[in-house]
Backbone as CSV, one residue per row, in Angstrom:
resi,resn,N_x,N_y,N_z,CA_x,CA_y,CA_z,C_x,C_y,C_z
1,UNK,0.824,-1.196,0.000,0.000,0.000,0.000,0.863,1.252,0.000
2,UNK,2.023,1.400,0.946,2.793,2.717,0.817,3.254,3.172,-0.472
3,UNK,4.069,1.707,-1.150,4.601,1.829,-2.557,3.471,2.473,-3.276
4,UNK,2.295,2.064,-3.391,1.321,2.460,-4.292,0.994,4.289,-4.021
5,UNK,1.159,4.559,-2.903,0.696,5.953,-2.348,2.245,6.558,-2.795
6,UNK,3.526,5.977,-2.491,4.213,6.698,-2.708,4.790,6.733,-4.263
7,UNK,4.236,5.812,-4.670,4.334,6.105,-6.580,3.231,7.349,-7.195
8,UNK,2.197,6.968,-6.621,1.389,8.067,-6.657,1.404,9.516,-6.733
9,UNK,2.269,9.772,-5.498,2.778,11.079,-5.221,3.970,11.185,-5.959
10,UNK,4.620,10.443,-6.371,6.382,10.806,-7.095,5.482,11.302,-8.619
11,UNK,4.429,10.571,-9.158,3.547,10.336,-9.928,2.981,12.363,-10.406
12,UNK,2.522,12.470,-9.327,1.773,13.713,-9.254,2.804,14.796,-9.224
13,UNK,3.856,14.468,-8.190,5.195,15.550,-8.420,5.937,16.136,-9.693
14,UNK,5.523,14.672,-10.598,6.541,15.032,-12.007,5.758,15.408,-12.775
15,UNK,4.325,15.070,-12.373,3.466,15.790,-13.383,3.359,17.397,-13.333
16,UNK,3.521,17.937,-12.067,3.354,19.276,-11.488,4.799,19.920,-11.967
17,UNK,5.939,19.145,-11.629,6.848,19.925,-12.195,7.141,19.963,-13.712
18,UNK,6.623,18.764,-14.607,6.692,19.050,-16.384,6.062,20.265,-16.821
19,UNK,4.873,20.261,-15.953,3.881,21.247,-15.948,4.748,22.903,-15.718
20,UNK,5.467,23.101,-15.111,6.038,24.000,-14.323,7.271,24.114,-15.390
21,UNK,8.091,23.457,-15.842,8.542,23.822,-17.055,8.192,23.773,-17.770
22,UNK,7.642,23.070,-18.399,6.765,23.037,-19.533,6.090,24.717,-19.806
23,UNK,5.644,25.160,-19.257,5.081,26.856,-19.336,6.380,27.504,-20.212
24,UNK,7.199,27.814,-19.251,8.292,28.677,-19.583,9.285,28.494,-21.176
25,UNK,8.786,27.255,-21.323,9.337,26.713,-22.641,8.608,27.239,-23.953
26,UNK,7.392,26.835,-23.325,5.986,27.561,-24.521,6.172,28.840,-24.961
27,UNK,6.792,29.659,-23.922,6.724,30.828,-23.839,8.211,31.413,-24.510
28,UNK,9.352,30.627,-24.584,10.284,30.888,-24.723,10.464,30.649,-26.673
29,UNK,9.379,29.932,-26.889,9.388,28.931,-27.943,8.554,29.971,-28.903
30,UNK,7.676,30.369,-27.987,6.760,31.606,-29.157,7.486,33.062,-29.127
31,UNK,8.288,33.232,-28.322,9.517,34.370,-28.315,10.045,34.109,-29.489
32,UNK,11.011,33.184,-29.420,11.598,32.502,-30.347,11.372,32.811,-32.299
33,UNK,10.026,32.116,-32.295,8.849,32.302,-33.520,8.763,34.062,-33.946
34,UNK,8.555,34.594,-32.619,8.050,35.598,-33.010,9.605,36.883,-33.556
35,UNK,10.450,36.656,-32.822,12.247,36.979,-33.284,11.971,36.206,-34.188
36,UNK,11.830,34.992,-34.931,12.122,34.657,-36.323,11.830,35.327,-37.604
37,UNK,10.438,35.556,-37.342,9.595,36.186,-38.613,9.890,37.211,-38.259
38,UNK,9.905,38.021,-37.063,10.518,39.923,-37.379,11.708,39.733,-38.304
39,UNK,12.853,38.987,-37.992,13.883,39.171,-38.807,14.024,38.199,-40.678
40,UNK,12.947,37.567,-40.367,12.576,37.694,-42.031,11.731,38.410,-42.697
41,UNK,11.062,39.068,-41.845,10.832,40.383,-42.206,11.455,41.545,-42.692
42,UNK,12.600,42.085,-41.783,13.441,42.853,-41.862,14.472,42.360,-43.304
43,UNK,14.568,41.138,-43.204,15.588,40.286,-44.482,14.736,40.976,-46.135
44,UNK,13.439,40.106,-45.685,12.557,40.793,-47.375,12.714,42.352,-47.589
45,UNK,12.664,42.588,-46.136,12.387,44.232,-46.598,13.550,44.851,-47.380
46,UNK,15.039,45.073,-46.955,15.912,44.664,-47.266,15.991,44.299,-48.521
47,UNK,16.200,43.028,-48.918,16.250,42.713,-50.368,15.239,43.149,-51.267
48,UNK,13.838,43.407,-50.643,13.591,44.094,-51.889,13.919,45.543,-51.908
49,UNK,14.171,46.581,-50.935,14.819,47.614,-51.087,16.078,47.720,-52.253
50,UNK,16.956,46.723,-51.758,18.288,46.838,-53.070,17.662,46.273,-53.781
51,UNK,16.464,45.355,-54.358,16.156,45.188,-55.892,15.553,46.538,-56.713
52,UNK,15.088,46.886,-55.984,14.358,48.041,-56.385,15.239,49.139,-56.895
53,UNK,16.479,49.619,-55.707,17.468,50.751,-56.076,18.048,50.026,-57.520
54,UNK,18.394,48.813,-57.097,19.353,48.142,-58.203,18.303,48.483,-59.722
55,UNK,17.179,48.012,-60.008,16.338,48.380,-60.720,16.261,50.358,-61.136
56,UNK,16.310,50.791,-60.523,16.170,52.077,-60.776,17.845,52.398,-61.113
57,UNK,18.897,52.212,-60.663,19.792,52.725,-61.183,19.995,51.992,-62.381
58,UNK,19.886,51.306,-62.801,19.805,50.435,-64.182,19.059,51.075,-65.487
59,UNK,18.038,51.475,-64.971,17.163,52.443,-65.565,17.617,53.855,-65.804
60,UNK,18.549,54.261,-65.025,18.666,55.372,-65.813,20.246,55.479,-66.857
């Protein structure tokens, strides 16, 4: 009976603490995502800026 109560609780502990990191990861992970696409953002913007100059000085 103890084994069973005390698997139980080791049981519930690791669930509470995956839980408990588990958050901070999510959170670190959509940080992450969200720094990705700003800076492929910033990348397109960028390249198409010099296609464009490149295009216009060509042109004249």
């Amino acid at each position: 009976m103890k084994s069973i109560l005390s698997s139980r609780l080791v049981q519930s502990f690791t669930a509470s603490l995956s839980h408990c990191v588990s958050l901070p990861q999510h959170l670190l992970m959509k940080a992450a995502v969200a720094i990705s696409l700003k800076l492929c953002w910033f990348a397109a913007r960028v390249l198409l800026n010099g296609s464009a100059r490149t295009r216009a000085g060509s042109a004249l």
